[in-house]
C-alpha positions as CSV (number, residue, x, y, z in Angstrom):
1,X,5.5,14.7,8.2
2,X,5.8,13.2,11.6
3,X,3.5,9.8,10.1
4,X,7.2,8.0,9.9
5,X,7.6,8.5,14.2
6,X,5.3,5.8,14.8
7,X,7.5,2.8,13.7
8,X,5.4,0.7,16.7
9,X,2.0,1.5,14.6
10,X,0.4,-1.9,13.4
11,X,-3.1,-0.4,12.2
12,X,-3.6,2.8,10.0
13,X,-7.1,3.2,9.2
14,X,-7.7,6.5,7.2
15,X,-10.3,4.9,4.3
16,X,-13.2,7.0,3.9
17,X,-11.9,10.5,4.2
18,X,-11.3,13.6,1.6
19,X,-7.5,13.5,2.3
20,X,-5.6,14.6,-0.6
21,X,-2.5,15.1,-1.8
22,X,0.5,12.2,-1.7
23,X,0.7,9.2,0.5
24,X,3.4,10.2,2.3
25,X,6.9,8.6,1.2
26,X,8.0,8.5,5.4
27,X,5.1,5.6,5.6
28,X,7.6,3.7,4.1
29,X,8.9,3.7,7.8
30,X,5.9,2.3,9.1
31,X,7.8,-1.4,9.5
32,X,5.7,-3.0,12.3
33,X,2.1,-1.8,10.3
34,X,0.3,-5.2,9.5
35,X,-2.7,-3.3,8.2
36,X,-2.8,-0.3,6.3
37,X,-5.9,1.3,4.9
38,X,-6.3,4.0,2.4
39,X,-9.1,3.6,0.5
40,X,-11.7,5.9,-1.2
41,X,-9.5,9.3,-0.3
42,X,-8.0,11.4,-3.0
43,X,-4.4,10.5,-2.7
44,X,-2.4,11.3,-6.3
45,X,0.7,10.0,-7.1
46,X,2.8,6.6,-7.6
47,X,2.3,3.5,-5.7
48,X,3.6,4.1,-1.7
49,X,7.1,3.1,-0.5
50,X,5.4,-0.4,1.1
51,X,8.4,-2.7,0.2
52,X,9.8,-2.5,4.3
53,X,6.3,-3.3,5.9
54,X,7.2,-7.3,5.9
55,X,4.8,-7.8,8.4
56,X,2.0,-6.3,6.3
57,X,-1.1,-8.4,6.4
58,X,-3.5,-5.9,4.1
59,X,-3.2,-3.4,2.0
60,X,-6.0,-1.5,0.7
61,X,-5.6,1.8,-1.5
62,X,-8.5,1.4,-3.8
63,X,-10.3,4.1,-4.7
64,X,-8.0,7.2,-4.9
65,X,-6.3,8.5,-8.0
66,X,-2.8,6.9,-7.7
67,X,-1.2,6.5,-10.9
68,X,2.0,4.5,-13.0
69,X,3.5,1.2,-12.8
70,X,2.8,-1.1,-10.3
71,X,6.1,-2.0,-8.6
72,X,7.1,-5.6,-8.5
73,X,10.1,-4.8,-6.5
74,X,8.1,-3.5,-3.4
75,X,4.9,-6.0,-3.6
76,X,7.3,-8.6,-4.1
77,X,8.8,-7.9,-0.5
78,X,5.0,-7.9,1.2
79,X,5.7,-11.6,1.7
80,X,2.6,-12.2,4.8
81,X,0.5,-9.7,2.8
82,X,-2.9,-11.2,2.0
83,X,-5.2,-8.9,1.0
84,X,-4.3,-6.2,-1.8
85,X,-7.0,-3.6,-3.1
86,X,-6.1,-1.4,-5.9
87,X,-8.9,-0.8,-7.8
88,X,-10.2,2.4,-9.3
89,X,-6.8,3.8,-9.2
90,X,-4.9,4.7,-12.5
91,X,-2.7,2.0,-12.7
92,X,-0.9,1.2,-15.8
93,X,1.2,-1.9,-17.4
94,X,1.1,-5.5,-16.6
95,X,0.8,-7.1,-13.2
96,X,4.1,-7.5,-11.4
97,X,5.3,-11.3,-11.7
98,X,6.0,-10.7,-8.3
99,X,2.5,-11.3,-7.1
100,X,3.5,-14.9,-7.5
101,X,6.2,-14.7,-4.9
102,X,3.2,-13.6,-2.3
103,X,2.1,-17.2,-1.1
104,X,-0.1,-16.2,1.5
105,X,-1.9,-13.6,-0.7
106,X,-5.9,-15.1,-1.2
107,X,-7.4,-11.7,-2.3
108,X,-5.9,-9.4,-5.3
């Protein structure tokens, strides 16, 4: 998709829609968003290729039917994030030690 073009993009606000499918993996490219918003769509799949999006202030995907592990790896590297919503998803295993890492996160 052309979503990965708009490396200046800072807000994505798409909650609230029927969009299905996969988040696209070129949002990973999205490094200057600081707030990106998915919630209550249809999106399937793993967790989104954040981990690049240092300047990432929220994070909200709850809502959809994502699915698998969360990755430590990539929340570990939202180090301004926070606000993370993953709720009603199909998440499975522990959470990430990671999350400790996140010093600025205040809502999980």
């Amino acid at each position: 998709t052309e979503l990965g073009r708009l490396v200046k993009c800072t807000h994505l606000l798409l909650g609230r829609n029927i969009i299905e499918g996969q988040i696209p993996s070129e949002i990973g490219a999205m490094t200057s968003m600081h707030f990106l918003s998915l919630f209550e769509n249809y999106f399937t799949g793993s967790f989104p290729p954040v981990g690049d999006m240092t300047n990432l202030r929220a994070l909200y995907l709850d809502d959809n039917d994502l699915e698998g592990l969360l990755p430590g790896s990539v929340l570990g590297n939202l180090v301004n994030v926070e606000d993370v919503r993953l709720g009603t998803n199909n998440f499975t295993g522990p959470l990430p030690t990671e999350l400790g890492l996140l010093t600025k996160l205040s809502k999980l």
